[in-house]
DOPA-801462 format. One record per residue: residue in three letters; x, y, z of N, C-alpha, C, O in turn; residue number from 0. Coordinates in Angstrom, 3 decimals. Layout:
N
> rest / n.X / n.Y / n.Z / ca.X / ca.Y / ca.Z / c.X / c.Y / c.Z / o.X / o.Y / o.Z / nr
> ala / X / Y / Z / X / Y / Z / X / Y / Z / X / Y / Z / NUM
...
***
This chain:
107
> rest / n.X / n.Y / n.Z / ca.X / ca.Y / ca.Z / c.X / c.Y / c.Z / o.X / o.Y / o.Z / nr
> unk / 97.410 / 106.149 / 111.338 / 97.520 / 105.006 / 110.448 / 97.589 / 105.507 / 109.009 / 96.751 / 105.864 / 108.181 / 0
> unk / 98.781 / 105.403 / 109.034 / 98.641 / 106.109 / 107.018 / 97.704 / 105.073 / 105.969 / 97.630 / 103.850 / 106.085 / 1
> unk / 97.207 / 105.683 / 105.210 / 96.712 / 105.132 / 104.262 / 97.493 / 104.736 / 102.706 / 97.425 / 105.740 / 101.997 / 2
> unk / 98.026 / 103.873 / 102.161 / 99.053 / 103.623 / 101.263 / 98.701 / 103.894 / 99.916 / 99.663 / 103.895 / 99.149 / 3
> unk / 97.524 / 104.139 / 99.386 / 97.201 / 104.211 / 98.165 / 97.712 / 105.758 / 97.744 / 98.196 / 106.010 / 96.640 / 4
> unk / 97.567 / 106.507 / 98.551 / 97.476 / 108.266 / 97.853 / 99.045 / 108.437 / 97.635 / 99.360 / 107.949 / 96.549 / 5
> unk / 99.929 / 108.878 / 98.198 / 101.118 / 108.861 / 97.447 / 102.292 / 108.503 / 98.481 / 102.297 / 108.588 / 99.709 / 6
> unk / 103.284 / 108.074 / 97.586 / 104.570 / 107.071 / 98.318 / 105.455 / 108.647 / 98.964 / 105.900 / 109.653 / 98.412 / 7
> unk / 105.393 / 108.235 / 100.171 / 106.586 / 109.079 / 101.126 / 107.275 / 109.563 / 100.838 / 107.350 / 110.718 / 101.256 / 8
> unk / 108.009 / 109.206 / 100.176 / 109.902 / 109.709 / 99.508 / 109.441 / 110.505 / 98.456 / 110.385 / 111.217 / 98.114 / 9
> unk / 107.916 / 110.860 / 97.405 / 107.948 / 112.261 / 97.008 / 107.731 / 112.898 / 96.915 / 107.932 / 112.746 / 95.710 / 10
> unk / 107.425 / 113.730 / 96.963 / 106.977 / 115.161 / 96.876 / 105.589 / 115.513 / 96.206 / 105.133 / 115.124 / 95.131 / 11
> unk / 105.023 / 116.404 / 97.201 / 103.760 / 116.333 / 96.357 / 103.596 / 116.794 / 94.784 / 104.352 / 117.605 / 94.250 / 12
> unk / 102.456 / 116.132 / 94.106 / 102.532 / 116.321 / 92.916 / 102.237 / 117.878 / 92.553 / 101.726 / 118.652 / 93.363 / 13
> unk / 102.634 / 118.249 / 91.201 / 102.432 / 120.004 / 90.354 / 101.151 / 120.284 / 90.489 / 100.681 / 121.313 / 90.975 / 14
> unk / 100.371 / 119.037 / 89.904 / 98.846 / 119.493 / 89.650 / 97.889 / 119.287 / 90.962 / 97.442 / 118.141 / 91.016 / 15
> unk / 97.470 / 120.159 / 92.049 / 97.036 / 119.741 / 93.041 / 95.667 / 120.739 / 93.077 / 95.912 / 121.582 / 92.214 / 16
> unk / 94.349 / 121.045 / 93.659 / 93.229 / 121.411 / 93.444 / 93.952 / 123.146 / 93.312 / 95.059 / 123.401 / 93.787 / 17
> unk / 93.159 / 124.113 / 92.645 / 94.062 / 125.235 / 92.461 / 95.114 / 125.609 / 92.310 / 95.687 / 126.514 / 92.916 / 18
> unk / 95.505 / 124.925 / 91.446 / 96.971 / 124.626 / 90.893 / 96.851 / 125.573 / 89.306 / 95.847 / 126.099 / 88.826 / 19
> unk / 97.956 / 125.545 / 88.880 / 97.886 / 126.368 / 87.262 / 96.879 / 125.443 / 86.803 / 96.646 / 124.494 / 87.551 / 20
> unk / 96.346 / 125.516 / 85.909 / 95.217 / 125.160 / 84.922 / 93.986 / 124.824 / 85.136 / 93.051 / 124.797 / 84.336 / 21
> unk / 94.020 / 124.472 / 86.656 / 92.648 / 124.339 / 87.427 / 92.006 / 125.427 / 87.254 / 91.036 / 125.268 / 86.512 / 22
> unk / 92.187 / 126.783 / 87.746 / 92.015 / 128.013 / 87.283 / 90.957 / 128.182 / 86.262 / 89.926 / 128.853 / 86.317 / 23
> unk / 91.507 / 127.309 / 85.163 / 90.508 / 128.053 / 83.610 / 89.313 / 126.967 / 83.985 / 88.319 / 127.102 / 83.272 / 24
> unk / 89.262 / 126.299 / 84.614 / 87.988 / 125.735 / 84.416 / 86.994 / 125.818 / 85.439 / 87.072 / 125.423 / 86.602 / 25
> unk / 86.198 / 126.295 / 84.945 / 84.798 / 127.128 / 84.992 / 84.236 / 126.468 / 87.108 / 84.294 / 127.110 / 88.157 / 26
> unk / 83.805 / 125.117 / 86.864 / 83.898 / 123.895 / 87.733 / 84.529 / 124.368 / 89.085 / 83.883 / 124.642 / 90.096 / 27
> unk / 85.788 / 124.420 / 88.960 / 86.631 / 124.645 / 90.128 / 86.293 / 125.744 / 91.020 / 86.718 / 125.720 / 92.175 / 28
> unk / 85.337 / 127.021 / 90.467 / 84.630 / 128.052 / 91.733 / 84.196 / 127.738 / 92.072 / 84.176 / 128.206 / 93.211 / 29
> unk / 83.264 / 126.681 / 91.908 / 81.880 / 126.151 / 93.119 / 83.099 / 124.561 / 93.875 / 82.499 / 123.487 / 93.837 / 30
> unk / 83.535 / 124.534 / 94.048 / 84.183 / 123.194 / 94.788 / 84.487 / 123.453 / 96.484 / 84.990 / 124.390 / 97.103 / 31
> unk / 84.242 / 122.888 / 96.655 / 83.846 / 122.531 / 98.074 / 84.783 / 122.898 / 98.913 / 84.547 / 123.551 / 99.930 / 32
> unk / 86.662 / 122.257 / 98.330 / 87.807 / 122.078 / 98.461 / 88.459 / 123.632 / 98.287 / 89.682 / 123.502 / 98.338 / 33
> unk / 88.145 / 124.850 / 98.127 / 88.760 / 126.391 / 97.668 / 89.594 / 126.268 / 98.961 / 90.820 / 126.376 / 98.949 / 34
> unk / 88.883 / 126.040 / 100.062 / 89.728 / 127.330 / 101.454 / 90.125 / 125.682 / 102.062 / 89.680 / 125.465 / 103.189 / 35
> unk / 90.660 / 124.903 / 101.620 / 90.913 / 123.444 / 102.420 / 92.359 / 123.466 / 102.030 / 92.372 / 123.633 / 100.810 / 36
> unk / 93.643 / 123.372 / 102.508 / 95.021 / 123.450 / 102.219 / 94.751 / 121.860 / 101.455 / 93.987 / 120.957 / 101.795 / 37
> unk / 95.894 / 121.970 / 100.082 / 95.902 / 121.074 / 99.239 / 96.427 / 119.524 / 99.849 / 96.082 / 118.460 / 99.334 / 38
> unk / 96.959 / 119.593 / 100.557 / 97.941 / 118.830 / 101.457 / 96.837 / 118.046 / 102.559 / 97.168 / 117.493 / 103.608 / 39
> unk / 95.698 / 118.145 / 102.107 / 94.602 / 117.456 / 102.551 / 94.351 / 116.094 / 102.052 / 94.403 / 114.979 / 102.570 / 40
> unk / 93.998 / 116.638 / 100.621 / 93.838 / 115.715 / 99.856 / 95.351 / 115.097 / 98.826 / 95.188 / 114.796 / 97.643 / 41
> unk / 96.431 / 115.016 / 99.356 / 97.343 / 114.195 / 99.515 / 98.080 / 114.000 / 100.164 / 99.276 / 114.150 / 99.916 / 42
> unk / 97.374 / 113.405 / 101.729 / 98.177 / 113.079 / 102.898 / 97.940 / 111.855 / 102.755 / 97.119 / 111.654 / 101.860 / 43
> unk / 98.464 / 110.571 / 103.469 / 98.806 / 109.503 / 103.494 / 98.217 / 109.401 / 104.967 / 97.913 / 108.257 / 105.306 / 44
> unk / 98.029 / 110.302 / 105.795 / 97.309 / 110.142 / 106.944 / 96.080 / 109.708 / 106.728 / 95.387 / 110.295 / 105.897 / 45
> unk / 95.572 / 108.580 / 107.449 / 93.753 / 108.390 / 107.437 / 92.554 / 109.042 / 108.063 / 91.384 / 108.670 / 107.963 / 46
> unk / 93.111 / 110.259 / 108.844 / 92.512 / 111.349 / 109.333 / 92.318 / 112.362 / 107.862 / 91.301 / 112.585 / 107.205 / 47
> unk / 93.279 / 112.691 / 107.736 / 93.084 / 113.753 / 106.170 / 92.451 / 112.947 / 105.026 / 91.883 / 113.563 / 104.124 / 48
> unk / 92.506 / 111.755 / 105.010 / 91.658 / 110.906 / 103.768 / 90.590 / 111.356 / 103.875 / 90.038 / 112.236 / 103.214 / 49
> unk / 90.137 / 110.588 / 104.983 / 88.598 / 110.689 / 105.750 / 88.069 / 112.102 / 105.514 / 86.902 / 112.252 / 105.153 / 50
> unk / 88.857 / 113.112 / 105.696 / 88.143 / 114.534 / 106.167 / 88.272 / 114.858 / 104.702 / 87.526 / 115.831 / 104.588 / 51
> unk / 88.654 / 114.672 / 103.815 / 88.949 / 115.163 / 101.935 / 87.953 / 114.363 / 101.887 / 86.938 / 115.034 / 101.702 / 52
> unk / 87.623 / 112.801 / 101.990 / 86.316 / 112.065 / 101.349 / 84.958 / 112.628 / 101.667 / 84.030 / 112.587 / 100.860 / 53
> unk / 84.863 / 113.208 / 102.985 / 83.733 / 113.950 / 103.395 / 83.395 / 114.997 / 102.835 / 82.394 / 115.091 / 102.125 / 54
> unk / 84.286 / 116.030 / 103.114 / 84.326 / 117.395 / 102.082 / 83.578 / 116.986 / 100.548 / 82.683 / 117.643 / 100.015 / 55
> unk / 84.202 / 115.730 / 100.013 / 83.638 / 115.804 / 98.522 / 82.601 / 115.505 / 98.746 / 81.837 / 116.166 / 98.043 / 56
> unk / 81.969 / 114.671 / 99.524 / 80.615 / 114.110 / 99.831 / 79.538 / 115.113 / 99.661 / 78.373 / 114.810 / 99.407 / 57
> unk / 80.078 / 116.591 / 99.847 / 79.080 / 117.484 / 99.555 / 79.379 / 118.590 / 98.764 / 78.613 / 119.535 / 98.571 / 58
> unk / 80.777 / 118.432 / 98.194 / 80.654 / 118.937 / 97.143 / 79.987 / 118.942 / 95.552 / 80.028 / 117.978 / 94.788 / 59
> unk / 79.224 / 120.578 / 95.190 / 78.733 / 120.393 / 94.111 / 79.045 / 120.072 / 92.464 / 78.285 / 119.947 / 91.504 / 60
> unk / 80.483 / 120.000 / 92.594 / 81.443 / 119.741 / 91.443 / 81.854 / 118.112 / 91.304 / 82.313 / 117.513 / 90.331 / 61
> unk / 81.577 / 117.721 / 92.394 / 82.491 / 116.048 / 92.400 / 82.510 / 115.626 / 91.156 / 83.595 / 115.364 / 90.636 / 62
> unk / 81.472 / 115.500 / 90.542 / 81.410 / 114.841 / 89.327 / 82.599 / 114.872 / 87.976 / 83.134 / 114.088 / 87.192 / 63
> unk / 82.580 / 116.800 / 88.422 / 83.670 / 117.331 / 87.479 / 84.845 / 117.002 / 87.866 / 85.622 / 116.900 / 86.917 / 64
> unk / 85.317 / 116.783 / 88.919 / 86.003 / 116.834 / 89.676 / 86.824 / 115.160 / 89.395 / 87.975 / 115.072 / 88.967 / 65
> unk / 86.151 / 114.229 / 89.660 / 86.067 / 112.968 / 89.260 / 86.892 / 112.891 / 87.715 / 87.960 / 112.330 / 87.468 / 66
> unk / 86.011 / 113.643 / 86.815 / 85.800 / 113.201 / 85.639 / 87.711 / 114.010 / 85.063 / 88.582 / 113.414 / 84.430 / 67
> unk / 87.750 / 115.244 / 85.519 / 89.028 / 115.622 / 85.468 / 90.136 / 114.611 / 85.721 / 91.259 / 114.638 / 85.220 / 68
> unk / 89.774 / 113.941 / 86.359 / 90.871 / 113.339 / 87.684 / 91.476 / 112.124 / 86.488 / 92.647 / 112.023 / 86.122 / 69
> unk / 90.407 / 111.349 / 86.072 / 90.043 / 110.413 / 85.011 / 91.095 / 110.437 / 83.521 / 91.977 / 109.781 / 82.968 / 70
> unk / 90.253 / 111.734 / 83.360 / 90.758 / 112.179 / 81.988 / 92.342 / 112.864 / 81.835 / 93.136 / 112.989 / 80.903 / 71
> unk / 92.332 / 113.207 / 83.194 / 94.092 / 113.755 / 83.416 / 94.856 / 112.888 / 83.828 / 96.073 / 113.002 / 83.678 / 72
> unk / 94.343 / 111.932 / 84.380 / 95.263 / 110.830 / 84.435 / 95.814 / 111.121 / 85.868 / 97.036 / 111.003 / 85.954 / 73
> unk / 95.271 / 111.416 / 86.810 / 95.836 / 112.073 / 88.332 / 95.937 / 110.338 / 89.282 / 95.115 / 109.452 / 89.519 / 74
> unk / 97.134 / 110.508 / 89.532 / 98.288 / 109.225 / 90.411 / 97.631 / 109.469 / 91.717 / 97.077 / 108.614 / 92.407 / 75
> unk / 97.748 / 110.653 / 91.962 / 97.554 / 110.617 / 93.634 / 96.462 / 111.324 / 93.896 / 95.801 / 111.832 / 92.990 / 76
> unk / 96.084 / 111.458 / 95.450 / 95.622 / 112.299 / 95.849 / 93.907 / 111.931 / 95.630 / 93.501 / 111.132 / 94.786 / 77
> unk / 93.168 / 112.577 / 96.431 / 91.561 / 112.533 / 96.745 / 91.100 / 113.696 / 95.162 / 91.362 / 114.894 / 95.048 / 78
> unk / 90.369 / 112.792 / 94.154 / 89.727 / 113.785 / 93.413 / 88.575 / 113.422 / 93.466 / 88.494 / 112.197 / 93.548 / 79
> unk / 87.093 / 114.229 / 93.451 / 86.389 / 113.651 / 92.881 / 85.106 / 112.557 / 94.020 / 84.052 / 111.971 / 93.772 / 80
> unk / 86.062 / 112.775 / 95.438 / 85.578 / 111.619 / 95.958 / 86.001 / 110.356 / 96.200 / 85.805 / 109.453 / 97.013 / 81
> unk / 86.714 / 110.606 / 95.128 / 87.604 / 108.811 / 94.788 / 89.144 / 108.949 / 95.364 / 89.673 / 110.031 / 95.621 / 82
> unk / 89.734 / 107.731 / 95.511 / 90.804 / 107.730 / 95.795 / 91.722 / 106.816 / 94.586 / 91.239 / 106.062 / 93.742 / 83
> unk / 93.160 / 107.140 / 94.797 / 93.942 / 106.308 / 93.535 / 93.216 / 105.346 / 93.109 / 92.667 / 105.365 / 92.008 / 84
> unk / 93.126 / 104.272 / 94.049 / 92.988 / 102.988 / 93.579 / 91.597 / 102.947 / 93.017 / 91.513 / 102.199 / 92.042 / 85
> unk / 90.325 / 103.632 / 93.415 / 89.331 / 103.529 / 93.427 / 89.488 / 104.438 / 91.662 / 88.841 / 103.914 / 90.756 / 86
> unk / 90.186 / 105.502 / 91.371 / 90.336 / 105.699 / 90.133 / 90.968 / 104.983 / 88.880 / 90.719 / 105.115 / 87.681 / 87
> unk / 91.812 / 104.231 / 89.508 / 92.128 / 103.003 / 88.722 / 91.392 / 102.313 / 88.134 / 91.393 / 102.115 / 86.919 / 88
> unk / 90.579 / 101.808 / 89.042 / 88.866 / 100.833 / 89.020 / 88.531 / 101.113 / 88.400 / 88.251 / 100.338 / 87.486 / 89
> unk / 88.185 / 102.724 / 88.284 / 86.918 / 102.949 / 86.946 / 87.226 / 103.276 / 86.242 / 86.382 / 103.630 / 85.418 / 90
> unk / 89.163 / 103.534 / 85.778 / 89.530 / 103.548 / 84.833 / 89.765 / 102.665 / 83.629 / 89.930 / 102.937 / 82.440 / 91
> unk / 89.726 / 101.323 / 84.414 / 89.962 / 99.763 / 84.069 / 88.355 / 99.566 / 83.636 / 88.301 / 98.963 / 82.565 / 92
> unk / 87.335 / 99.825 / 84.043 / 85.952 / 99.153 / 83.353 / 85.521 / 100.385 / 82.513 / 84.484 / 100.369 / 81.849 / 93
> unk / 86.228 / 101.290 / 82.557 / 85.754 / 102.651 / 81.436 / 85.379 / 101.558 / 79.820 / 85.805 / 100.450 / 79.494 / 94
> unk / 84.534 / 102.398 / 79.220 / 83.893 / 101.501 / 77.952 / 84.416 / 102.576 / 76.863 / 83.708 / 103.567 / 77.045 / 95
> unk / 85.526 / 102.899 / 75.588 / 86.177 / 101.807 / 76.329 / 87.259 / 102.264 / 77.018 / 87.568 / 103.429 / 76.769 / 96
> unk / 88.147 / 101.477 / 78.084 / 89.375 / 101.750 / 79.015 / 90.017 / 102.818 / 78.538 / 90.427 / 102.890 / 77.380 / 97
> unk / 90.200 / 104.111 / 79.790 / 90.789 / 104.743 / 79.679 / 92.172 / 104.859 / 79.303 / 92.834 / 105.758 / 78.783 / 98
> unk / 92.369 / 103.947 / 79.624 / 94.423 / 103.657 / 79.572 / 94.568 / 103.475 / 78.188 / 95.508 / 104.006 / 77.596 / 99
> unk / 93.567 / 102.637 / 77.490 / 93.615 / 102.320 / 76.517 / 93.322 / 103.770 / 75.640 / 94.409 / 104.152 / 75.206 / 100
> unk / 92.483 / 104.480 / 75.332 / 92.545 / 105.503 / 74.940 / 93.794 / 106.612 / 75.314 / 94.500 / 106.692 / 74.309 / 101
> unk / 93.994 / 106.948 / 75.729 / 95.260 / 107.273 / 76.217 / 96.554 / 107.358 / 75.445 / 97.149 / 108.387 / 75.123 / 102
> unk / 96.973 / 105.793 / 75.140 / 97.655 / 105.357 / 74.358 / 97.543 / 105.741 / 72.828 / 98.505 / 106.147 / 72.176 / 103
> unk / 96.157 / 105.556 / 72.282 / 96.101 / 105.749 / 70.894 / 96.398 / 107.264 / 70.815 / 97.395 / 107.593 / 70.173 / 104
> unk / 95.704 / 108.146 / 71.352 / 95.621 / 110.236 / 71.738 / 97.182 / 109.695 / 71.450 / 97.386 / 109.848 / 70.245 / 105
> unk / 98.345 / 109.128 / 72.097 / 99.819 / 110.049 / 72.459 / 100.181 / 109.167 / 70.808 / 101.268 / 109.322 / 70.251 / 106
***
């Protein structure tokens, strides 16, 4: 049963995915839970790979960072953090104040 929120079929997974270029410099990303888990975990559309990426974070010691990256980078798809798209949307929308909105003024 695919799950529809993480990313639309027709593209390709996204550049920035957990150990990706720039993930690297930050400090955070050695202790993550997610190192030896193929990236393609946490952006499958399958509800088996959701499930098994939401668990994994469940005990990971970074989530937070992880989360908070996800937030601040503005990440479309994919399991960060624990959270999923939509669920990053959410707390992007009651952020104090709104992320989107900040966003806008930065560009």
């Amino acid at each position: 049963m695919p799950v529809h929120s993480c990313r639309p079929v027709d593209q390709p997974l996204p550049v920035r995915i957990p150990g990706a270029v720039g993930l690297d410099r930050r400090p955070w990303v050695a202790r993550a839970a997610c190192l030896e888990t193929p990236p393609e975990v946490f952006f499958s559309m399958e509800a088996a790979d959701v499930f098994e990426a939401l668990l994994l974070c469940r005990t990971c010691p970074v989530r937070l960072a992880c989360l908070e990256h996800a937030l601040s980078e503005g990440e479309h798809y994919g399991i960060w953090g624990g959270a999923t798209p939509d669920e990053r949307r959410r707390l992007a929308a009651i952020a104090d104040p709104p992320l989107a909105a900040h966003d806008e003024e930065v560009a």
